[in-house]
C-alpha positions as semicolon CSV with decimal commas, in nm:
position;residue;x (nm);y (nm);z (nm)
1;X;-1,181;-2,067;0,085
2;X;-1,083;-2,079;-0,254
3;X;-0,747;-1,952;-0,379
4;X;-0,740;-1,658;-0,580
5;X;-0,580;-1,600;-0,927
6;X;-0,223;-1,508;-0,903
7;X;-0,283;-1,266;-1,202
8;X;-0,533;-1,123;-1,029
9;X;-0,318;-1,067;-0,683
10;X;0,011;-0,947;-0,876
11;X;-0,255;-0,688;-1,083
12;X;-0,409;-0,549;-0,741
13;X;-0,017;-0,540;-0,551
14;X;0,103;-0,307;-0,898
15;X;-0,219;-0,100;-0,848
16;X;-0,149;-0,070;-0,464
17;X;0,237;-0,005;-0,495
18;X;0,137;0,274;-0,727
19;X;-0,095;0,432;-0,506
20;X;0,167;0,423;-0,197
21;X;0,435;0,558;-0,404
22;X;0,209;0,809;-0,514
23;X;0,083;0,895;-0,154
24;X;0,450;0,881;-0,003
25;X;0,573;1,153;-0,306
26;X;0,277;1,345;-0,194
27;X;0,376;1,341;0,189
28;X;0,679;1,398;0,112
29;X;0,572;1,727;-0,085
30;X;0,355;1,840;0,208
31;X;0,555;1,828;0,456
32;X;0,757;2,116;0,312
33;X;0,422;2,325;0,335
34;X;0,469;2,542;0,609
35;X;0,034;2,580;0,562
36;X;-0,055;2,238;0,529
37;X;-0,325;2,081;0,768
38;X;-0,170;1,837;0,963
39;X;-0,491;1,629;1,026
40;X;-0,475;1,596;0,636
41;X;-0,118;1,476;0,707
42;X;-0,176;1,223;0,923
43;X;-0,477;1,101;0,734
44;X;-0,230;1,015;0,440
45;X;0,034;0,860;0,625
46;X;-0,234;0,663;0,770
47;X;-0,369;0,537;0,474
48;X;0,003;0,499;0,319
49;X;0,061;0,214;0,613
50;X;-0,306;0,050;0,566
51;X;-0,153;0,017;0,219
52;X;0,177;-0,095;0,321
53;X;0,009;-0,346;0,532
54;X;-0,275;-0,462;0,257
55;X;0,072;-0,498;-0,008
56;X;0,236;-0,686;0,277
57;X;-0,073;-0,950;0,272
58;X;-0,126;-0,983;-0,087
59;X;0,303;-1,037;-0,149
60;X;0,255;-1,329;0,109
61;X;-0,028;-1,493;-0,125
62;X;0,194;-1,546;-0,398
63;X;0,440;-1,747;-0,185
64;X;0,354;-2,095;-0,200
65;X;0,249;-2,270;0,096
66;X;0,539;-2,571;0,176
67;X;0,435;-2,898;0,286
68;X;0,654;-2,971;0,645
């Protein structure tokens, strides 16, 4: 497997943060809607932690593997 370019991981972990930030202000925004569909709800928290989780991998990328 060959490593990727650090560039190229800290680029796609600033797109990612931006897209949970933008999905947790929209939540957050929805959940005051007494009308809101709450399948639609769940469906964006959903995909907020597959981000979380997918941000979570590509942070531990950049830390450098240490020799024992």
């Amino acid at each position: 497997m060959q490593p990727e370019d650090p560039a190229e991981t800290i680029r796609k972990l600033t797109e990612l943060s931006q897209e949970h930030r933008d999905l947790d202000l929209a939540i957050e925004r929805l959940a005051h809607d007494p009308g809101i569909d709450q399948l639609h709800l769940k469906r964006l928290k959903k995909r907020k932690l597959l981000l979380k989780d997918c941000i979570s991998r590509l942070q531990s990328r950049l830390i450098p593997d240490l020799d024992a």
